[in-house]
C-alpha positions in Angstrom: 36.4 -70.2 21.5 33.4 -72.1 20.4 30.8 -70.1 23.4 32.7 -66.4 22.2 31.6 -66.6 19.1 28.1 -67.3 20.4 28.4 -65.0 22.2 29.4 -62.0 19.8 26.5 -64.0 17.5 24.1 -62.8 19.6 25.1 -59.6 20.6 25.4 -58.7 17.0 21.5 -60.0 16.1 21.0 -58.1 19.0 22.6 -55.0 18.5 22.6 -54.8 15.0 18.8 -54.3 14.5 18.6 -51.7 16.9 21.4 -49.4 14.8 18.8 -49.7 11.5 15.8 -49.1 13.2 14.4 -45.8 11.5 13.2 -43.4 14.2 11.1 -41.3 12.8 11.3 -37.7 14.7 8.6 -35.6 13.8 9.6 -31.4 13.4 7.2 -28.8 14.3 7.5 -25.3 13.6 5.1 -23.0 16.1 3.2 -20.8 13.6 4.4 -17.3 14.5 2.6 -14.1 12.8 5.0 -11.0 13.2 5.9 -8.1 11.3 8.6 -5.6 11.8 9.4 -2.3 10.0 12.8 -2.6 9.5 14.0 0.9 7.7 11.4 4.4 7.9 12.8 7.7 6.9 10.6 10.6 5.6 11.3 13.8 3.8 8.9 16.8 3.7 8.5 19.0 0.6 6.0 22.0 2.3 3.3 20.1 2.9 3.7 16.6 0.9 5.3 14.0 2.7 7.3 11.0 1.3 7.6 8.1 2.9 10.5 5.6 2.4 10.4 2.2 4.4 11.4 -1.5 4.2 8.6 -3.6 5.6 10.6 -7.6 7.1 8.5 -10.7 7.7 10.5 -12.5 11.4 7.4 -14.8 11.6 7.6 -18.1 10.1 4.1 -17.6 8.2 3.4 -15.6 5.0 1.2 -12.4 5.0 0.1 -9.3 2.3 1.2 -6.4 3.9 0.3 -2.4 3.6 1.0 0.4 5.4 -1.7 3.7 5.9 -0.5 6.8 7.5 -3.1 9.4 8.7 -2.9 12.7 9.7 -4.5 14.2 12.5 -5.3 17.9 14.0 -6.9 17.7 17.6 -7.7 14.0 17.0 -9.7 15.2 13.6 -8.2 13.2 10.7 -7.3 15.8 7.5 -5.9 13.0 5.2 -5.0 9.7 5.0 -2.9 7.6 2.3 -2.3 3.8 2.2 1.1 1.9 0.1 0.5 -0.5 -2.4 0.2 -4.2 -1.2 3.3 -7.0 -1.4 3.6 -10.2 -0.5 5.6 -10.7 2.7 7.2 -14.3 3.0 8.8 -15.6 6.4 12.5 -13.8 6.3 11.9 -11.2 3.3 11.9 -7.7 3.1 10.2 -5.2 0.4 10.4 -1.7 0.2 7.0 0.3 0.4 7.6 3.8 -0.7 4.1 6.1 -0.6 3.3 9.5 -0.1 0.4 12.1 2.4 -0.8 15.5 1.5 -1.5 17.9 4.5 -3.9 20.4 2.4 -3.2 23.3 5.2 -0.9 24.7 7.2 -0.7 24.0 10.9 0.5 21.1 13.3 -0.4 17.7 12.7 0.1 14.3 14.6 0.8 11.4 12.1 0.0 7.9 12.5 1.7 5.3 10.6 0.2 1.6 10.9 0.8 -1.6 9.3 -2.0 -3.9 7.9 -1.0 -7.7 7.7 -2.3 -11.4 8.0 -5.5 -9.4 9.0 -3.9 -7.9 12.4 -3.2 -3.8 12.5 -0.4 -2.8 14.0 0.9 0.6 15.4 4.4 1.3 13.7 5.4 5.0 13.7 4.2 8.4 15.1 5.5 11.4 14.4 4.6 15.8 14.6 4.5 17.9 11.7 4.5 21.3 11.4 3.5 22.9 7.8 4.4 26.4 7.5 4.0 26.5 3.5 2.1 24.9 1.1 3.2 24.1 -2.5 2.0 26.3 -5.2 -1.7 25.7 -6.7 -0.4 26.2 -10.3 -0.3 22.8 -11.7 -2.9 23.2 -15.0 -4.9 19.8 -15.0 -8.0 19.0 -15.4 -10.1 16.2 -14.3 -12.2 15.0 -17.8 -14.0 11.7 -16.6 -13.8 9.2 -14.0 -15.9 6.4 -13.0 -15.1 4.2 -9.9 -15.3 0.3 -10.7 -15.3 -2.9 -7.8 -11.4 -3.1 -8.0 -10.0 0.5 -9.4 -11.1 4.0 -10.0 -10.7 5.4 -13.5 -9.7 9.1 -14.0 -9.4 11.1 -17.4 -7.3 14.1 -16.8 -6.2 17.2 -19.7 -3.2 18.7 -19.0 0.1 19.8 -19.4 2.6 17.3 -19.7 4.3 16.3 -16.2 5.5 13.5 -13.7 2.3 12.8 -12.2 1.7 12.0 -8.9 -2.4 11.6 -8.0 -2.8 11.1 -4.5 -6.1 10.6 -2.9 -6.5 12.3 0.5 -9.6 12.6 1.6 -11.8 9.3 1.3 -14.3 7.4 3.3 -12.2 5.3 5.8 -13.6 2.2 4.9 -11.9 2.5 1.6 -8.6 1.7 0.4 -7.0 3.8 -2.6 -4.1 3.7 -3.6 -1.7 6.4 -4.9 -0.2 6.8 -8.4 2.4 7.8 -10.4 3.9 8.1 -13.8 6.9 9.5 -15.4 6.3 11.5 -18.2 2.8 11.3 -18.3 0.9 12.6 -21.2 -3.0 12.3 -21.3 -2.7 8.4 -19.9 -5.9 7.4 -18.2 -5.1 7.0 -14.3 -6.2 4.1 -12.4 -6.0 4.2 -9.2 -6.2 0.2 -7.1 -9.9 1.0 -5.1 -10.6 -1.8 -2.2 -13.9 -1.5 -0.5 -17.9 -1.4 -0.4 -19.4 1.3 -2.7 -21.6 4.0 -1.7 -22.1 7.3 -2.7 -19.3 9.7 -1.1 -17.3 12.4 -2.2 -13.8 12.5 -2.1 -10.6 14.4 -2.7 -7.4 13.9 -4.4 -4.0 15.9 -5.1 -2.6 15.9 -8.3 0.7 16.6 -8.0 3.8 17.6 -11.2 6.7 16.1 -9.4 8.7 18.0 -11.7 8.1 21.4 -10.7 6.2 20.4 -7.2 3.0 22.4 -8.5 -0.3 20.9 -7.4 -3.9 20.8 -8.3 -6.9 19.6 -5.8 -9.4 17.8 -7.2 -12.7 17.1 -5.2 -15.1 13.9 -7.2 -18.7 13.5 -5.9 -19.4 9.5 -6.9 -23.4 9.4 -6.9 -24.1 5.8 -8.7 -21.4 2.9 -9.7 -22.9 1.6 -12.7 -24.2 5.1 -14.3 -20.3 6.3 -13.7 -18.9 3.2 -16.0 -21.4 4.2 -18.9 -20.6 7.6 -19.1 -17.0 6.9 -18.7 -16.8 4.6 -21.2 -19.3 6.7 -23.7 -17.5 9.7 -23.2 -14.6 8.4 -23.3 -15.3 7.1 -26.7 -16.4 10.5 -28.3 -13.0 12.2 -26.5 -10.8 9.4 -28.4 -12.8 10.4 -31.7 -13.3 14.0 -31.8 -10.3 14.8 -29.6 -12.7 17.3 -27.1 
């Protein structure tokens, strides 16, 4: 009796210590950059396009994402647009809804790709044929603008609308985004501007979503700081003498 319990003695300083050692197991996840777009649907209105699409993060790292569509004739871009930017975290989705002007009619070949976590990827391609363009009746008028590091400023007169302005025709090194407001009436526009300054000249589509009239604007930018002065000078007077 005496050598048993010994014997379980020992087996239990034995065993015992080996059941309340702490291994510590160390978890790795492989760092995995995808993107996927996960809805696209589009719906054409003559020639202004709509875009509606849910952009989903499978990767286990977190990204910004946009999306640019250009549109091509014989491999000669006409237009281009780009989405606003979001946040993409490992699992989410977001919706990224944006718009591209075709200024004529004709065939074009759109590209659709996805800028994320600094890689470009080819999403969607698609052919469009514009046989009609929406009326050029839309009474704006562009008053002042002036083009800052981070966002142009535009000044427009008009009557009031739900205003879509939607650059088109920009350097490609640039990045503008689109913008809209319900019910505008005389708000200044500011449209998100990414990129290196230099002189260019570009083009943009006002568009009354109300009515689907439209009104193209071409802007010559010559000099980035003379444009904020007289911006903000005329801008002044406007506000004062209401001209």
């Amino acid at each position: 009796m005496l050598n048993f319990k010994i014997i379980l003695l020992v087996l239990v300083l034995i065993i015992f210590p080996l059941l309340t050692f702490a291994v510590k197991i160390k978890v790795s996840v492989r760092e995995k950059l995808d993107f996927m777009l996960e809805y696209f649907n589009y719906s054409k209105k003559s020639n202004l396009l709509t875009f509606q699409t849910v952009v989903y993060n499978p990767g286990s790292v977190g990204y910004k994402v946009r999306l640019r569509a250009e549109a091509f004739k014989e491999k000669e871009r006409i237009s281009q647009s780009w989405s606003k930017e979001v946040d993409l975290f490992p699992g989410a989705s977001k919706t990224l809804n944006f718009h591209l002007y075709l200024p004529d009619k004709g065939n074009y070949s759109i590209r659709i790709r996805a800028y994320f976590g600094n890689e470009i990827e080819e999403v969607k391609n698609l052919t469009i044929v514009v046989n009609s363009l929406l009326n050029e009746t839309f009474y704006i008028n562009l008053k002042l603008w002036a083009i800052f590091p981070d966002e142009i400023m535009l000044k427009f007169k008009g009557e009031e609308a739900n205003l879509l302005v939607l650059p088109y025709n920009f350097p490609s090194s640039w990045i503008l985004e689109e913008k809209s407001i319900k019910e505008w009436k005389g708000e200044i526009v500011r449209l998100k501007f990414e990129g290196l300054f230099f002189p260019a000249e570009i083009k943009l589509v006002a568009v009354n979503l109300k009515t689907y009239e439209v009104c193209e604007i071409p802007i010559k930018f010559e000099n980035l700081e003379t444009s904020k002065l007289i911006f903000y000078f005329k801008s002044f007077l406007i506000d004062i003498f209401a001209i």
